[in-house]
C-alpha positions as CSV (number, residue, x, y, z in Angstrom):
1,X,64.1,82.9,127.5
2,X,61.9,85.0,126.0
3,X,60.6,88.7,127.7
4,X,56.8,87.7,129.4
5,X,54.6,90.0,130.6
6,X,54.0,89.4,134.5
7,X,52.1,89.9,137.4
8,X,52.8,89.9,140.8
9,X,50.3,89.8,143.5
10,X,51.1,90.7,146.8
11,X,48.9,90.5,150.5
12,X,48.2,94.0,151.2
13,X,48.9,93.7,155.0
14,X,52.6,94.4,154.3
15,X,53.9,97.1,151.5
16,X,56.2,95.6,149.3
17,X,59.1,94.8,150.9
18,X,57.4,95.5,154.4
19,X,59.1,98.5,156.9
20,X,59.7,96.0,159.3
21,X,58.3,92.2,159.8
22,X,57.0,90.6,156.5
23,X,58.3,87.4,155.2
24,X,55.9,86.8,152.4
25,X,55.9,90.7,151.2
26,X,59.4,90.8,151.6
27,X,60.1,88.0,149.1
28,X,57.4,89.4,146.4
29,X,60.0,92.6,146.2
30,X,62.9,90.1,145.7
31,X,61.7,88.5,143.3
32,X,59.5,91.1,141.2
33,X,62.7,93.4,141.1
34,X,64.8,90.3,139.8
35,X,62.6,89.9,137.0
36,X,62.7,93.0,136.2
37,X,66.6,93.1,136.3
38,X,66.2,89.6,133.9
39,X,64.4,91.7,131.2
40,X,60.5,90.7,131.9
41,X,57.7,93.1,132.0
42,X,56.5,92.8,135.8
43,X,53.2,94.4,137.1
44,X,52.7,94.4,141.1
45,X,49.5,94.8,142.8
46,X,50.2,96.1,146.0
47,X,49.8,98.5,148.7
48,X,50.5,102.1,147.7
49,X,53.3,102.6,149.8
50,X,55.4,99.8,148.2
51,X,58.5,100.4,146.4
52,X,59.3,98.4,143.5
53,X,61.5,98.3,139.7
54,X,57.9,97.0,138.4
55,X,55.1,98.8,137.6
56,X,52.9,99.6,140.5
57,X,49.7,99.0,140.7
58,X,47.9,100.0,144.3
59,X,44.9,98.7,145.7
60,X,45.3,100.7,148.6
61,X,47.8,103.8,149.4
62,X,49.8,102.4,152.5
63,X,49.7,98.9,153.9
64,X,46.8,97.5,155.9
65,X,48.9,96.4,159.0
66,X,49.2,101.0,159.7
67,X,45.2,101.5,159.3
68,X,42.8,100.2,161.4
69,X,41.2,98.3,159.4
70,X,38.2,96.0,160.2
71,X,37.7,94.1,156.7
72,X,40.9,93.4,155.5
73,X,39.2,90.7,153.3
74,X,37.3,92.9,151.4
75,X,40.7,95.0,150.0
76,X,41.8,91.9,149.0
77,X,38.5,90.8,147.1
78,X,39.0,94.3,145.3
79,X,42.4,93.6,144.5
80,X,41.5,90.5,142.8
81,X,38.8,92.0,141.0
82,X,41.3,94.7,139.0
83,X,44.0,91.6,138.1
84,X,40.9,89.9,136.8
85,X,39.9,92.9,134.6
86,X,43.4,93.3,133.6
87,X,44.1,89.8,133.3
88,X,44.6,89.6,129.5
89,X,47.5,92.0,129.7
90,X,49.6,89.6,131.2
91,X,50.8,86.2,130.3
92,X,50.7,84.9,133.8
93,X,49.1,86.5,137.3
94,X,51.9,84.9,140.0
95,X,49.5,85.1,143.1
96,X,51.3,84.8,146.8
97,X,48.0,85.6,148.5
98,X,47.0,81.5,148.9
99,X,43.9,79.9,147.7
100,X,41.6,83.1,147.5
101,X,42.0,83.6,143.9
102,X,41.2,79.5,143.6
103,X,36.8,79.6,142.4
104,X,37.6,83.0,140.0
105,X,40.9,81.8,138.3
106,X,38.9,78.4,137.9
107,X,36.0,79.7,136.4
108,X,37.8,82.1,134.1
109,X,40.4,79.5,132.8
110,X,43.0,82.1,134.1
111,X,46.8,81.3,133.9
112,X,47.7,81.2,137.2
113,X,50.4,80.1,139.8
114,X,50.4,80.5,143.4
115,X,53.5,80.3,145.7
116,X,51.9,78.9,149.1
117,X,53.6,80.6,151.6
118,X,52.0,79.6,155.0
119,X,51.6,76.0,156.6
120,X,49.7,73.7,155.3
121,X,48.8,71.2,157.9
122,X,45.7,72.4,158.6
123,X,42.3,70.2,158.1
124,X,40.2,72.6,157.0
125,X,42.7,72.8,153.6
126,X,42.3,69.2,152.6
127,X,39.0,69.6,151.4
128,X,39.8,72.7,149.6
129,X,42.5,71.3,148.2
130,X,40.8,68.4,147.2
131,X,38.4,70.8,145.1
132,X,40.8,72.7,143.3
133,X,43.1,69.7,142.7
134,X,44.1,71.2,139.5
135,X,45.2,74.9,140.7
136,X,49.4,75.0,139.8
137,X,50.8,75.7,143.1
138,X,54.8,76.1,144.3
139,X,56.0,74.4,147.5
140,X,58.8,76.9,149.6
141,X,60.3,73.8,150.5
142,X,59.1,69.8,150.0
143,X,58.5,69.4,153.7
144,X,56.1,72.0,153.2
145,X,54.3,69.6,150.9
146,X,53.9,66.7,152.8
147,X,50.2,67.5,154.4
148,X,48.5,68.2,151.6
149,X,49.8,65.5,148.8
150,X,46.6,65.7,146.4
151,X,47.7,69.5,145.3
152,X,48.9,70.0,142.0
153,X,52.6,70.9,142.6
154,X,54.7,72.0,140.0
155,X,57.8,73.1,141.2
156,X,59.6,73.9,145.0
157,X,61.5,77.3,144.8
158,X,63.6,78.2,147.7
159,X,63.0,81.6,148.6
160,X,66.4,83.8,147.7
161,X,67.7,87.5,148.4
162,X,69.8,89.7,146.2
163,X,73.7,89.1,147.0
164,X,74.5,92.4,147.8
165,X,71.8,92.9,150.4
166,X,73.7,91.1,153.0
167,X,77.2,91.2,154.1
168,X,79.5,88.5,155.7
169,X,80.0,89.3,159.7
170,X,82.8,88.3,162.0
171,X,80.1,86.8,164.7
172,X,82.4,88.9,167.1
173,X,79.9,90.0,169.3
174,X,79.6,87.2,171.9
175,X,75.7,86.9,172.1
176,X,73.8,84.2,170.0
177,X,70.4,86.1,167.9
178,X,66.6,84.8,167.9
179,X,64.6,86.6,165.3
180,X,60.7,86.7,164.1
181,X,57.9,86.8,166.2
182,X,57.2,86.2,169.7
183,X,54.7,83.4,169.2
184,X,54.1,79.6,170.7
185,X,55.8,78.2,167.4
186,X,58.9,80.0,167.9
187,X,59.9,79.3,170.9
188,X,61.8,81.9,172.0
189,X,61.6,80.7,175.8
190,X,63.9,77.4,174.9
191,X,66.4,80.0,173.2
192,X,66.3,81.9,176.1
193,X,67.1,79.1,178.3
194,X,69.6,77.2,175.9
195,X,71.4,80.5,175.7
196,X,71.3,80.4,179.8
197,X,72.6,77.0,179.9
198,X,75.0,77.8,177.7
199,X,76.5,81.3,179.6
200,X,76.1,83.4,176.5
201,X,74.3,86.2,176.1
202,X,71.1,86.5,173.8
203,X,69.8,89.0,171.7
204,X,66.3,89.7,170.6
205,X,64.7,91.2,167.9
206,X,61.5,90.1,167.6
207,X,57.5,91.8,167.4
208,X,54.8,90.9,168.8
209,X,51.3,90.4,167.2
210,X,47.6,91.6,168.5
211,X,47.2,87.4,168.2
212,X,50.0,86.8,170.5
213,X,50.3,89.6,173.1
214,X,48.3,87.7,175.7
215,X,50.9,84.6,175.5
216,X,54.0,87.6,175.3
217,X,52.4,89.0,178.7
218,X,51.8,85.6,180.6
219,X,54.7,83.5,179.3
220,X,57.3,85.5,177.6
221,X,57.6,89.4,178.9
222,X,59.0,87.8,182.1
223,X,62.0,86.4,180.7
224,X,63.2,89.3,179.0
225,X,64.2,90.8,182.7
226,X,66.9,88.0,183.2
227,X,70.4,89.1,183.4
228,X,71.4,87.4,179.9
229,X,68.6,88.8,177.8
230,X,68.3,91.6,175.9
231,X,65.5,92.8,173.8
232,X,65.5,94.8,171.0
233,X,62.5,94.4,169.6
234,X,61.2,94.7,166.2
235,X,64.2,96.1,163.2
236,X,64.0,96.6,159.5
237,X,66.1,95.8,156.7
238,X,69.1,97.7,157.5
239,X,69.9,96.7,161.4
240,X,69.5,92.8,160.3
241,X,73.3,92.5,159.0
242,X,75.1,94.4,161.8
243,X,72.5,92.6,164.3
244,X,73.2,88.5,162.5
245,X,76.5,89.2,161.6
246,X,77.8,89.6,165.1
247,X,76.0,87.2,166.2
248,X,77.9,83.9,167.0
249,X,75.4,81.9,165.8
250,X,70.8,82.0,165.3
251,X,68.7,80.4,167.7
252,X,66.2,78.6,165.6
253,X,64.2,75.9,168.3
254,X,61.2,76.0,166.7
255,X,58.1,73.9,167.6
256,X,56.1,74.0,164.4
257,X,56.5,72.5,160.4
258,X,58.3,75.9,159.4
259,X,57.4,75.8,156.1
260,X,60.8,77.8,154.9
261,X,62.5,80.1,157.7
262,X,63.8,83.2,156.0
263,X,66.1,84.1,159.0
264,X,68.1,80.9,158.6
265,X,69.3,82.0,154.9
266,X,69.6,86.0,156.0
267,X,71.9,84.4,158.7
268,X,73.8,82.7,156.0
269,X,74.1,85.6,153.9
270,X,75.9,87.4,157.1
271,X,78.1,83.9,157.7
272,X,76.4,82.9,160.7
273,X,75.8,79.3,161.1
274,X,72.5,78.5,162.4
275,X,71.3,76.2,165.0
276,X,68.0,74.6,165.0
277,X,65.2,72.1,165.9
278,X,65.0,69.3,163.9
279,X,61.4,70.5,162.1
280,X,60.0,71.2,158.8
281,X,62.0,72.9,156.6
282,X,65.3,73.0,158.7
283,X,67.0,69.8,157.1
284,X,66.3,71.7,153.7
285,X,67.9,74.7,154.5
286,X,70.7,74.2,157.1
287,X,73.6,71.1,156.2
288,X,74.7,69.7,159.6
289,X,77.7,70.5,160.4
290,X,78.5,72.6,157.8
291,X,76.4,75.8,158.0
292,X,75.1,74.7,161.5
293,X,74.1,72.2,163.6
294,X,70.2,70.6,163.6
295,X,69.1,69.1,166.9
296,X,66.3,67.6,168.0
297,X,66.1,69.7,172.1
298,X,67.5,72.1,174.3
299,X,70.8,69.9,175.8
300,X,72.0,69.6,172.4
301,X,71.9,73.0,171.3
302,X,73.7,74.1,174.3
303,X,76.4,71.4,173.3
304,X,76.3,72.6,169.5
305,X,77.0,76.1,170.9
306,X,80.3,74.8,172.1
307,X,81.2,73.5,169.1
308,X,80.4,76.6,167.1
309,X,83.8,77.5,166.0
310,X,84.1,74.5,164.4
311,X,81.7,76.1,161.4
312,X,83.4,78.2,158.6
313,X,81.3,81.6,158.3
314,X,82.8,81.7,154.7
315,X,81.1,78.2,154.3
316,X,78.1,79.9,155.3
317,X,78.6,82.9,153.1
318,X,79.0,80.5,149.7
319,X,76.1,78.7,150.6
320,X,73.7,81.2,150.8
321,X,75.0,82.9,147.1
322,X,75.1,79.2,145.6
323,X,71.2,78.3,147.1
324,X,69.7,81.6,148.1
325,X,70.1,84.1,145.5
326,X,67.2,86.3,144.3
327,X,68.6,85.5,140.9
328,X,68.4,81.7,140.9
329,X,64.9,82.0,143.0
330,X,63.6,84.4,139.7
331,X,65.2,82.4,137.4
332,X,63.5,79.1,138.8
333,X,59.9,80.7,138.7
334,X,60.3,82.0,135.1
335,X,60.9,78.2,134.2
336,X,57.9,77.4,136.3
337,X,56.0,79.8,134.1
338,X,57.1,78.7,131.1
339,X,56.1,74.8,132.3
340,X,52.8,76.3,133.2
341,X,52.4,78.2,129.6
342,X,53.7,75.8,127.5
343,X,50.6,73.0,129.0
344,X,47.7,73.5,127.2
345,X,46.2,75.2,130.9
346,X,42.6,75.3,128.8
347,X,42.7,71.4,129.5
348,X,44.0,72.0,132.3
349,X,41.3,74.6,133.9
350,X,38.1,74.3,131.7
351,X,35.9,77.7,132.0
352,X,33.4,75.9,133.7
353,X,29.8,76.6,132.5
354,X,27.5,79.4,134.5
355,X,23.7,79.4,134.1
356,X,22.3,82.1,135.2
C-alpha cells in the first residue's frame, strides 16, 4: 500500500493517550503511532500535552478535562476550523470526535471518515443520521450498529493495542477486577455482590465523573466499606497489567449496549478471561468458554467464577494478539481509507451550493 498523508483528530477532553481514564483518546494514540510505524505520514490534532510518533498539531496546550473549562464546544469548533484550513494537505481527515464535523465536511466535499465511538441508541441521532446518510462512518463493533441502520457504514474495526504493551499474568492474586467508571451502566454494585456471593475478594479501579458523583454518593460509596471490597480508584497505563494480570478473572455486568469494552481485550492481553453480561458488544469480543464466560445475571456469574480454571490464560493471551493488535486495527483503517479514496467521494458528497 502506498505512503498516504493522514490526519487524526482527536476529542480534546483527553491528551492523546489520556494520563488516566480515556477510552476514545487512548485508541487515537494506538492507532496514529501504528501508522506511523506502517510508513504513513500521520498528522494529529490534539491537546498540547499529547505524546505521539505523528506530527502534533495542538489546539490547546494540555487537555480540557485539567482546566476548568466552561465551553468545551467552542475548542472543538476551533479545532475543526484549522483541519479545514489544512485540509488539502492530507489525503484523508480520520475524525473520532462524532458527527460534529458532519454540515462542514458536507458542504466542502471533504474526504472524511469517522470512527463512532459512543452509543448510538439515542433518538435524537436518527434524524441526524437520517440527514447525513451519506457521511462514511466505522462501527467499533456490529452490535454497535444496529440502532441506527440508515448510516452509511463502511467498515467495523475492532479497536487493538500494541503487543508489547501488555503482558500475560498468572491471575495469582485471588481477587476478581471491575474497571471503568463508577456509572449506572456499569454496574459495579452487581460485581460487588457477585463477587460477595461468590467469597472472593474484589478489586476496584474505577473514577468517578462530575455526571455521576451524586449516584457514587447515594448508591455506590457505601459498598466500598464491605469487608470484600477494596478500592483503588482511578490508575494509568502502567498499574493496568500488574492490576488485570492478577486478577482471576474481570467483572464485566454491564447494563447498557457497550458499544466495544476496551477492558475486556486489555484483560485478554494480561490472560485473564473475562466474565460478562450478555449485552452489546460482549458476544463480539469474549468466546464462551474459551476466553470467558457471557451470562445473562448475577447467579450465573457467581457459578462461572467457579468454573474459572477451566479457561486457559494462554488462550486468552493468543486471542487478544490474533483480534486485538494495534497493527491489524491500523492496518484495517488504511484499507478503509483506501475504499473511501478510491469511490469517486465528489459523487458521493456534492459541495452543496451556498447563496449568499
Amino acid at each position: 500500500m502506498h505512503k498516504l498523508r493522514i490526519a487524526q483528530i482527536s476529542p480534546l477532553i483527553e491528551s492523546v493517550p489520556p494520563k488516566l481514564y480515556g477510552g476514545t483518546e487512548r485508541v487515537v494514540a494506538y492507532l496514529t503511532d501504528e501508522l506511523v510505524n506502517q510508513g504513513h505520514d500521520v498528522t494529529l490534532f490534539a491537546s498540547g500535552d499529547s505524546v505521539t510518533r505523528a506530527r502534533l498539531l495542538p489546539i490547546t496546550p494540555e487537555a480540557l478535562r485539567l482546566k476548568k473549562i466552561t465551553d468545551p464546544l467552542a475548542f472543538h469548533v476551533l479545532q475543526l476550523k484549522e483541519v479545514v484550513d489544512r485540509a488539502n494537505d492530507f489525503d484523508i481527515l480520520h475524525f473520532h470526535t462524532d458527527y460534529l464535523h458532519f454540515p462542514l465536511s458536507e458542504l466542502a466535499g471533504l474526504k472524511t471518515i469517522t470512527t463512532l465511538h459512543g452509543r448510538l441508541d439515542i433518538e435524537e441521532l436518527q434524524q441526524l443520521f437520517n440527514k447525513f446518510s451519506q457521511m462514511p462512518v466505522v462501527s467499533i463493533s456490529n452490535a454497535q450498529r444496529k440502532p441506527m441502520p440508515q448510516a452509511n457504514w463502511v467498515g467495523t474495526v475492532y479497536h487493538g493495542f500494541p503487543k508489547d504493551l501488555y503482558r500475560q499474568g498468572a491471575g495469582r492474586g485471588n481477587y476478581v477486577a471491575f474497571i471503568g467508571r463508577i456509572s449506572p451502566e456499569k454496574r459495579v454494585d452487581i460485581a460487588i455482590e457477585i463477587a460477595r456471593q461468590a467469597g472472593v475478594k474484589i478489586k476496584i479501579a474505577a473514577k468517578v465523573d462530575k455526571a455521576d458523583e451524586e449516584y457514587f454518593q447515594k448508591y455506590i460509596k457505601h459498598l466500598f466499606n464491605l469487608p470484600h471490597v477494596e478500592y483503588i480508584g482511578e490508575i494509568g497505563e502502567n498499574e493496568k497489567n500488574d492490576f488485570l494480570g492478577n486478577a482471576m478473572a474481570l467483572l464485566f455486568p454491564i447494563d447498557w449496549p457497550e458499544p466495544f469494552g476496551l477492558v475486556m481485550t486489555e484483560a485478554l492481553g494480561c490472560g485473564t478471561p473475562v466474565i460478562a453480561f450478555n449485552r452489546g458488544s460482549v458476544p463480539e469480543i469474549i468466546e464462551d468458554g474459551k476466553t470467558g464466560f457471557i451470562v445473562e445475571r448475577a447467579g450465573q456469574a457467581v457459578e462461572a467464577l467457579k468454573r474459572i480454571d477451566l479457561l486457559d490464560r494462554d488462550t486468552c493471551r493468543a486471542t487478544f494478539e490474533t483480534r486485538f493488535s494495534a497493527a491489524g486495527m491500523a492496518k484495517k483503517y488504511t484499507n478503509l481509507y483506501s475504499k473511501i479514496l478510491e469511490t469517486d467521494q465528489s459523487s458521493m458528497l456534492e459541495p452543496v451550493p451556498v447563496n449568499f
